[in-house]
LOMIZA-880547 format. One record per residue: residue in three letters; x, y, z of N, C-alpha, C in turn. Coordinates in pm, whole numbers, padded with zeros to 5 digits, always signed. Layout:
BEGIN
ALAXYZXYZXYZ ...
//
This chain:
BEGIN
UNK+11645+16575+09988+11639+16445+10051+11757+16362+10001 UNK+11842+16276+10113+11934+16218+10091+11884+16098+10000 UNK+11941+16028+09976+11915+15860+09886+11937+15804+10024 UNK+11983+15779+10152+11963+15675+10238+11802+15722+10263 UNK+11759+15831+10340+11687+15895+10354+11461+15830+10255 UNK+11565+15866+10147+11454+15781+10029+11456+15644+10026 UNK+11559+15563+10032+11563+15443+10046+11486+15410+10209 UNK+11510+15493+10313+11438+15431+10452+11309+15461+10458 UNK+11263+15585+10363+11096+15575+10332+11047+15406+10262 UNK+11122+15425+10147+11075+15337+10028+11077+15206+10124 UNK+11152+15154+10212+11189+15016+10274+11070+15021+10387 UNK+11034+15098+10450+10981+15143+10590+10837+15119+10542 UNK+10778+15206+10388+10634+15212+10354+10598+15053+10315 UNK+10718+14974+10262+10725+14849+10205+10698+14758+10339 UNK+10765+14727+10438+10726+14684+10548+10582+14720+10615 UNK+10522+14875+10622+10446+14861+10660+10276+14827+10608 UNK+10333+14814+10429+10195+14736+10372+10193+14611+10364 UNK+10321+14533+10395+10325+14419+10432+10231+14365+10564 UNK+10259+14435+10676+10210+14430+10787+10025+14456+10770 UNK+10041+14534+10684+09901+14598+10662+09823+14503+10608 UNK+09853+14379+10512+09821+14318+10450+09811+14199+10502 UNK+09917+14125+10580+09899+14044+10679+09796+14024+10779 UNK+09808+14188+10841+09716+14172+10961+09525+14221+10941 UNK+09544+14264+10781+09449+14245+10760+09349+14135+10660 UNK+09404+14083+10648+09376+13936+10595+09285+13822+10617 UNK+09121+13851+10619+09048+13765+10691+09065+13591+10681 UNK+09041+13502+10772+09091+13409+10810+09034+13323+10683 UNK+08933+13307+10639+08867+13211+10511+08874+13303+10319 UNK+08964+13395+10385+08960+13534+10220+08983+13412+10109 UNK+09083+13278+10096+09087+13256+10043+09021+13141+09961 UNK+08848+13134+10060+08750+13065+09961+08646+13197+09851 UNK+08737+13286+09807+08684+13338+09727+08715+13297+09591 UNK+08581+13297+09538+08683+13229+09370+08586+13090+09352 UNK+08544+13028+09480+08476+12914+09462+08345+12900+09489 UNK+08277+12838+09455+08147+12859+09473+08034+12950+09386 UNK+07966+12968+09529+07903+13122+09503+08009+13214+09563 UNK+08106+13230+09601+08171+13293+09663+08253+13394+09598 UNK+08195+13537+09520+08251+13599+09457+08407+13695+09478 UNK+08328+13794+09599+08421+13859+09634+08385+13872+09808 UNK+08422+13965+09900+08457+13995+10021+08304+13996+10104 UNK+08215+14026+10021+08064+14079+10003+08006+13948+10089 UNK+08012+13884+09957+07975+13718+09958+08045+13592+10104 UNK+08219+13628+10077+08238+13569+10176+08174+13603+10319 UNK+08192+13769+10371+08081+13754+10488+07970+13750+10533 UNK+07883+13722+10434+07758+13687+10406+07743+13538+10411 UNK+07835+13424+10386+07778+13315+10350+07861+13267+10490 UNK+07980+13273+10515+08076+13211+10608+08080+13291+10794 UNK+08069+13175+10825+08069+13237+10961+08212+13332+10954 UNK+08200+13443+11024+08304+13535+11011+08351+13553+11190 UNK+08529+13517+11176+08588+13533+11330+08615+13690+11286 UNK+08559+13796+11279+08666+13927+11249+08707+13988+11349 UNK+08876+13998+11310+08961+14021+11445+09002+14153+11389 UNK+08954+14234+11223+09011+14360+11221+09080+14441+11319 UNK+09022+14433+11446+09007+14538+11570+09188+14517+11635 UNK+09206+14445+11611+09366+14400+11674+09451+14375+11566 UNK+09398+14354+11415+09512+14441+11378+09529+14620+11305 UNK+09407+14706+11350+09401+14805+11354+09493+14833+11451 UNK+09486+14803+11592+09576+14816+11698+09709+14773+11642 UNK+09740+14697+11623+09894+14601+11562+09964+14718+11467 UNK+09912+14722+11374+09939+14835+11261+09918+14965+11247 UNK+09868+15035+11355+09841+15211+11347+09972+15251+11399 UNK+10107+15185+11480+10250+15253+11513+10326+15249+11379 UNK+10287+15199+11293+10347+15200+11192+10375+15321+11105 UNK+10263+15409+11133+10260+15529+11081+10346+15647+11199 UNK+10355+15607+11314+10383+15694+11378+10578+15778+11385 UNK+10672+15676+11270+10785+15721+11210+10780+15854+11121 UNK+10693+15832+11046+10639+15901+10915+10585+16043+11012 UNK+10501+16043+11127+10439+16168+11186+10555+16265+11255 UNK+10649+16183+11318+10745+16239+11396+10843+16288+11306 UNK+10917+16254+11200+10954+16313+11093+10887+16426+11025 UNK+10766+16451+10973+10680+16497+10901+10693+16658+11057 UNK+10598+16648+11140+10587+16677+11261+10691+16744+11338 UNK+10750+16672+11407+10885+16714+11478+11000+16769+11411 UNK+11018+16717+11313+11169+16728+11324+11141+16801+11154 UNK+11049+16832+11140+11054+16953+11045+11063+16900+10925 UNK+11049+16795+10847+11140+16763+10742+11019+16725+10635 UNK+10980+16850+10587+10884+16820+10517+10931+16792+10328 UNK+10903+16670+10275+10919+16615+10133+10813+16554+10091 UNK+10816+16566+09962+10712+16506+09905+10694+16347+09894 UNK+10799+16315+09886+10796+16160+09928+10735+16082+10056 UNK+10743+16161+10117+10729+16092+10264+10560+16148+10328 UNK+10534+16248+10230+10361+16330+10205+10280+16173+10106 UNK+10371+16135+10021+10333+16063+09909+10300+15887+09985 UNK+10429+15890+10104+10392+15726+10070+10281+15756+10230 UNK+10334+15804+10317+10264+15832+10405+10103+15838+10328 UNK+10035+15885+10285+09924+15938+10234+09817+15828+10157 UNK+09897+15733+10098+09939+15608+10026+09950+15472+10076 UNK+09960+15504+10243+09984+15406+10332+09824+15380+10405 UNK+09816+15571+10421+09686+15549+10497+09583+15531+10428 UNK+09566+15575+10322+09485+15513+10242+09441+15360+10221 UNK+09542+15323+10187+09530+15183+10207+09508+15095+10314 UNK+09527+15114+10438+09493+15123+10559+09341+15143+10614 UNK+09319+15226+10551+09202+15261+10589+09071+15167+10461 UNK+09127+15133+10382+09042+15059+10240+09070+14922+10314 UNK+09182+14903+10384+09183+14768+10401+09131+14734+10525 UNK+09091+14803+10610+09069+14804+10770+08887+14832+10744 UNK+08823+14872+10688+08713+14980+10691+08638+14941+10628 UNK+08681+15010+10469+08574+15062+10382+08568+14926+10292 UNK+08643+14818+10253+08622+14721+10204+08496+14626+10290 UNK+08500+14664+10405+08349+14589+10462+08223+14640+10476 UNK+08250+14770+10449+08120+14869+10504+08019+14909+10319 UNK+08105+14861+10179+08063+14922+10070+08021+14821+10016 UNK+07984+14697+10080+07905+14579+10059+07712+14609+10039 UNK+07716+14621+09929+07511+14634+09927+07450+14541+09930 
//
């Protein structure tokens, strides 16, 4: 793997947890801390909840689709791009999903 190559993973995975983080970002996250309002649990339990997850699941799933066509097509299999790719969806999926569903 070239160093531009590593540098357009490293810049590309960086943009797209940005995006990831943005668009998943519920609209009141930041009355946690006050109150009774502990963590993510609490906030949608106590606060009326607008959740628009669903559009930015849509917004943010092309993000991955650089990483597939590389990986995929054009043959170019590295561990870096296994690593952030893997790393992306993960997080993606904790931030889209399973952070609402592991509420007891």
């Amino acid at each position: 793997m070239t160093w531009k190559s590593f540098v357009l993973n490293i810049v590309w995975g960086l943009i797209s947890l940005a995006f990831i983080v943005m668009f998943s970002t519920q609209d009141k996250e930041w009355f946690i801390g006050e109150g009774d309002i502990n963590n993510i649990c609490d906030l949608m339990t106590y606060i009326e909840n607008d959740d628009i997850s669903d559009v930015g699941i849509i917004i943010t799933l092309p993000f991955f689709i650089p990483y597939i066509y590389a990986i995929v097509r054009r043959k170019q299999r590295n561990l870096w791009q296994y690593f952030i790719i893997a790393a992306l969806l993960s997080y993606w999926i904790w931030r889209f999903i399973f952070r609402y569903q592991l509420c007891f």
